[in-house]
C-alpha positions as CSV (number, residue, x, y, z in Angstrom):
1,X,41.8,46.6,2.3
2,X,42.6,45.6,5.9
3,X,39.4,47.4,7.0
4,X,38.0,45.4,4.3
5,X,38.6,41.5,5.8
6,X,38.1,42.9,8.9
7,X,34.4,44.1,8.5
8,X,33.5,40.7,7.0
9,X,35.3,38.4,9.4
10,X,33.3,40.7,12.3
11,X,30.2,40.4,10.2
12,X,30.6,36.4,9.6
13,X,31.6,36.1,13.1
14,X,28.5,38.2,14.5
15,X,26.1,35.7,11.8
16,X,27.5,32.6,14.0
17,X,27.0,34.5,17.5
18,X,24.3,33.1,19.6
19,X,21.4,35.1,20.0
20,X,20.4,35.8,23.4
21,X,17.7,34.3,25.7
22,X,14.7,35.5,27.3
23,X,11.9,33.9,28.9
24,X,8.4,33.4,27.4
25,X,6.3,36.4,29.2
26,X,2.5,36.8,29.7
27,X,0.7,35.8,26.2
28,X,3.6,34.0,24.6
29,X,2.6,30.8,23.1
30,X,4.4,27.9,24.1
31,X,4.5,23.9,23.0
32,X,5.4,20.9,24.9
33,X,8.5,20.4,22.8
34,X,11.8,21.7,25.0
35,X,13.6,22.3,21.0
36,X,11.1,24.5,19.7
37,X,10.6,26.1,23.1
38,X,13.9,27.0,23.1
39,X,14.0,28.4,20.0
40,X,11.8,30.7,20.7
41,X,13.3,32.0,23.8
42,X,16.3,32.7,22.3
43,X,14.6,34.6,19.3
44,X,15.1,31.9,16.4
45,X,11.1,31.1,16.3
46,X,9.0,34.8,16.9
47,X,9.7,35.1,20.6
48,X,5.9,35.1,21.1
49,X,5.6,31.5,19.3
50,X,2.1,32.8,17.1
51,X,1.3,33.1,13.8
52,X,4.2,30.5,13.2
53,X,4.3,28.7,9.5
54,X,6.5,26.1,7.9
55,X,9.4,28.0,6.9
56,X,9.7,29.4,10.6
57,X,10.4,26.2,11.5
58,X,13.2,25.3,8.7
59,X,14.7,28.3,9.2
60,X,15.3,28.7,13.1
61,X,17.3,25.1,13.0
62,X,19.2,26.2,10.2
63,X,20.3,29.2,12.0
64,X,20.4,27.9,15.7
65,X,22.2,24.2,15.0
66,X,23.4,24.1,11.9
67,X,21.2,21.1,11.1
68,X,19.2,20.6,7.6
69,X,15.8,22.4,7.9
70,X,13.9,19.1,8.0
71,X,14.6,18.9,11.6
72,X,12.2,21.7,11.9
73,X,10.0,21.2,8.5
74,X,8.9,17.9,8.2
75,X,7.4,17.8,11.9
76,X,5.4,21.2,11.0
77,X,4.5,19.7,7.6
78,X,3.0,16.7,9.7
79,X,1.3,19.1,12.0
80,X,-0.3,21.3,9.8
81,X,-1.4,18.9,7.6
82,X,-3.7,17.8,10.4
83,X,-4.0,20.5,11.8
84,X,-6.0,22.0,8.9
85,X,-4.6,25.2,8.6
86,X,-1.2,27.1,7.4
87,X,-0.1,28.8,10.4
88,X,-0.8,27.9,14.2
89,X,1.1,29.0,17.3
90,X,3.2,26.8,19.8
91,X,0.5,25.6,22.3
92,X,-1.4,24.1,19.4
93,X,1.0,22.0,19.2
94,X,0.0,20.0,22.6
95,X,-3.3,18.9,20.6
96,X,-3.1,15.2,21.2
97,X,-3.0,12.6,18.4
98,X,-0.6,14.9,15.7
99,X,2.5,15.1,17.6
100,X,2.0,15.7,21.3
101,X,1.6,11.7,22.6
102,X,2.4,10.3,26.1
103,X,5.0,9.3,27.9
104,X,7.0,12.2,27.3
105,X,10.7,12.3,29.0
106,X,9.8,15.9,30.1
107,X,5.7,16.3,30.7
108,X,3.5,14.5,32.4
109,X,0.5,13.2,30.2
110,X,-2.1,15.3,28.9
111,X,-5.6,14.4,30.9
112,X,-9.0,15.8,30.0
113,X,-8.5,18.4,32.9
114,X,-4.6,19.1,32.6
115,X,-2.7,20.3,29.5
116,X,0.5,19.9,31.2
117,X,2.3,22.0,28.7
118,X,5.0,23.0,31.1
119,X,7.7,21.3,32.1
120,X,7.8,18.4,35.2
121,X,11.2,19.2,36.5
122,X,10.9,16.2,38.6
123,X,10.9,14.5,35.2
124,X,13.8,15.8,34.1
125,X,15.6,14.8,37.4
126,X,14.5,11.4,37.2
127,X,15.7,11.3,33.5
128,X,19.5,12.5,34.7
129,X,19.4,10.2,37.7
130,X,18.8,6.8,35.0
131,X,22.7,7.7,34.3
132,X,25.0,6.9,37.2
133,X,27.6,9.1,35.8
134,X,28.2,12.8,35.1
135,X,26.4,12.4,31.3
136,X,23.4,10.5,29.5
137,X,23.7,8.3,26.9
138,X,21.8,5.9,24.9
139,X,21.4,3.3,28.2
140,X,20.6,6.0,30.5
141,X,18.1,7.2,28.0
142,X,16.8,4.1,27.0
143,X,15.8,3.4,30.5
144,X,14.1,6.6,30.7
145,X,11.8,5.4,27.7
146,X,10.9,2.3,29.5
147,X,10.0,4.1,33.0
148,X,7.9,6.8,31.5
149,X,6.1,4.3,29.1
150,X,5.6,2.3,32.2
151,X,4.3,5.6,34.2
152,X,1.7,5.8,31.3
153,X,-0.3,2.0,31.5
154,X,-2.4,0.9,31.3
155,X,-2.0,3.4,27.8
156,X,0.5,2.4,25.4
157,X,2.1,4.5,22.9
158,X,1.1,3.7,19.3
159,X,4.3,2.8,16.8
160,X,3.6,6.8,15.5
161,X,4.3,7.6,19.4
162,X,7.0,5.0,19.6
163,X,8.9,7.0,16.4
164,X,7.9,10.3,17.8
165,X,9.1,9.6,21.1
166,X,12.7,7.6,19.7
167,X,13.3,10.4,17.6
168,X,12.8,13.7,20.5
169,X,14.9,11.2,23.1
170,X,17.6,11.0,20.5
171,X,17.6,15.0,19.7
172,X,19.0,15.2,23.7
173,X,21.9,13.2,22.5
174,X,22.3,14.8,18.9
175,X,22.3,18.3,20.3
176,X,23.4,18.0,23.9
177,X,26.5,15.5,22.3
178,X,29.9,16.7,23.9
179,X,32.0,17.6,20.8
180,X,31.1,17.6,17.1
181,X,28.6,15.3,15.8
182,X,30.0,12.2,13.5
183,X,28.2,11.8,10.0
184,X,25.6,9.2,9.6
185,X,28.2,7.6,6.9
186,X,31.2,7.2,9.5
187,X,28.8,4.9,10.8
188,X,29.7,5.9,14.5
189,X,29.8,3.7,17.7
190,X,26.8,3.9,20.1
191,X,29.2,4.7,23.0
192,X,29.9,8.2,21.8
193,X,26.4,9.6,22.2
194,X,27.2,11.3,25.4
195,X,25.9,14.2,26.9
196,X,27.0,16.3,30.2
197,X,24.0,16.2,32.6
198,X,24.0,19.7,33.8
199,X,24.0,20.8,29.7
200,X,20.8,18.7,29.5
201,X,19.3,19.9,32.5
202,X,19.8,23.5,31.6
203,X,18.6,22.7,28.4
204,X,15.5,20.9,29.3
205,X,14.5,22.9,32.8
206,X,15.3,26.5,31.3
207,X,14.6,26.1,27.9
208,X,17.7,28.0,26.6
209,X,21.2,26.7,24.7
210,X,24.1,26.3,27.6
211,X,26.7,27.9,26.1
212,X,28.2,28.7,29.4
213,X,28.5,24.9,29.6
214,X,30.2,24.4,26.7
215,X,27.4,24.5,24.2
216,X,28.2,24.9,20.8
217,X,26.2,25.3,17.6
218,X,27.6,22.5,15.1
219,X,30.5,23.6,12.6
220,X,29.3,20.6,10.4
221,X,26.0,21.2,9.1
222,X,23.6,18.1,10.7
223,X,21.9,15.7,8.1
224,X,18.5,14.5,8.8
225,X,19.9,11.2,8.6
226,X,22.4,11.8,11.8
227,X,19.4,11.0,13.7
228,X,19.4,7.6,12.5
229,X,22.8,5.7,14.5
230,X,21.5,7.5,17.9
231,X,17.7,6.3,17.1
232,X,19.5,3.1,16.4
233,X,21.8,3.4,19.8
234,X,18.5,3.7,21.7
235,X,16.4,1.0,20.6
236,X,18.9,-1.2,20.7
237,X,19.4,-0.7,24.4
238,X,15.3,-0.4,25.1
239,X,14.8,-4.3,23.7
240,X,18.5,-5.4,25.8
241,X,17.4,-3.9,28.9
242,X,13.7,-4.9,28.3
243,X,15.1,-8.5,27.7
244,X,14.6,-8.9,23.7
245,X,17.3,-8.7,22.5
246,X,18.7,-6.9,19.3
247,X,15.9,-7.0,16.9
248,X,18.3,-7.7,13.6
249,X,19.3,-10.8,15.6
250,X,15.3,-11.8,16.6
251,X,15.1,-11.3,12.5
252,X,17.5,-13.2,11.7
253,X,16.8,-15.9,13.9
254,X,13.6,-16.9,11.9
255,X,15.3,-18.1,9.3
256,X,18.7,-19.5,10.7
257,X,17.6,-20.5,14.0
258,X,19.0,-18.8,17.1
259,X,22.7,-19.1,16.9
260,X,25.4,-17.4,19.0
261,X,27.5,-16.2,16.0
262,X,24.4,-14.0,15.5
């Protein structure tokens, strides 16, 4: 009986074991998306990133964060639904005006002459150096939207690329996040969407999950509506630092005036 328990805690402990990295070689497909990128690496996506379909998608989160398979679904629903076919590989996925847009925290812009698929580590430095201490958060990110929207003029994002964009700047928070991940319900503070620097950097320059840094897939299974308070977090600080103000406040203020106690 001992042998028993002991076979299934091994084999429940080996299911949560991370599964190990290795860099995309010659004729892997890769997309500009760090995530999926790194899903791949580490074997959760084919490690090739071709022939990829739908359920791929649902099922690598699943396994790799813990988080409801929409994360990875309802993006490759969008995709493919434009995209006109049922499977595609990663590096379709920089095709501009589905999901890839500009002003990307990560890649410089896609140009007529440059796919710019890979990652701009200079971008990634610049996005660490908006926080003057050891982690991101929602300020330091939120100033990162604003400098790469501005590195974009005379372009501007569309709102799809403005909810694109919110919602990949607040994955670095949801996943990077130092300890667990509060529910959506426990209606969290925006000051606890922290996230260590170097985690992120590894993260975002290497394309792999930092365990060495403390990286930890999330014992609470992540709701697609987690998303939401960080999302929140961030455009909240985009419209203070970009001197608007909350925008429940500017709604507000059309019908009651504008009122401190607001």
């Amino acid at each position: 009986m001992l042998h028993a328990f002991t076979a299934i805690f091994l084999a429940a402990s080996a299911a949560g074991a991370m599964r190990p990295w290795k860099a995309a070689g010659p004729g892997d497909s890769r997309s500009p998306c760090p995530m999926l990128n790194t899903l791949a690496n580490h074997g959760y996506l084919p490690h090739d990133g071709r022939n990829l379909s739908v359920k791929h998608f649902g099922d690598a989160v699943i396994e790799a964060l813990n988080a409801a398979p929409s994360y990875g679904t309802l993006p490759a629903r969008v995709f493919v639904k434009s995209w006109g076919k049922d499977f595609f590989d990663l590096e379709d996925l920089n095709t501009p005006g589905i999901l890839q847009h500009r002003g990307s925290l990560t890649r410089d812009d896609v140009t007529p002459t440059e796919r710019n698929i890979d990652v701009d580590a200079a971008r990634v430095s610049a996005l660490l150096e908006d926080s003057s201490t050891d982690y991101v958060d929602a300020a330091s990110i939120a100033k990162s939207r604003l400098r790469v929207e501005a590195l974009s003029e005379p372009e501007r994002l569309s709102s799809w690329d403005h909810l694109l964009a919110y919602m990949e700047a607040s994955l670095v928070l949801l996943v990077m996040k130092e300890g667990e991940v509060p529910s959506a319900f426990s209606f969290p503070s925006a000051k606890i969407w922290t996230a260590p620097k170097e985690r992120v950097r590894v993260w975002l320059t290497e394309e792999r999950l930092p365990d060495e840094l403390g990286w930890k897939r999330s014992e609470r299974k992540l709701g697609s509506l987690d998303l939401v308070p960080i999302m929140k977090a961030i455009f909240d600080e985009k419209r203070a630092q970009s001197g608007k103000g909350r925008l429940w406040k500017s709604f507000l203020s059309l019908f009651w005036g504008s009122r401190d106690e607001l």
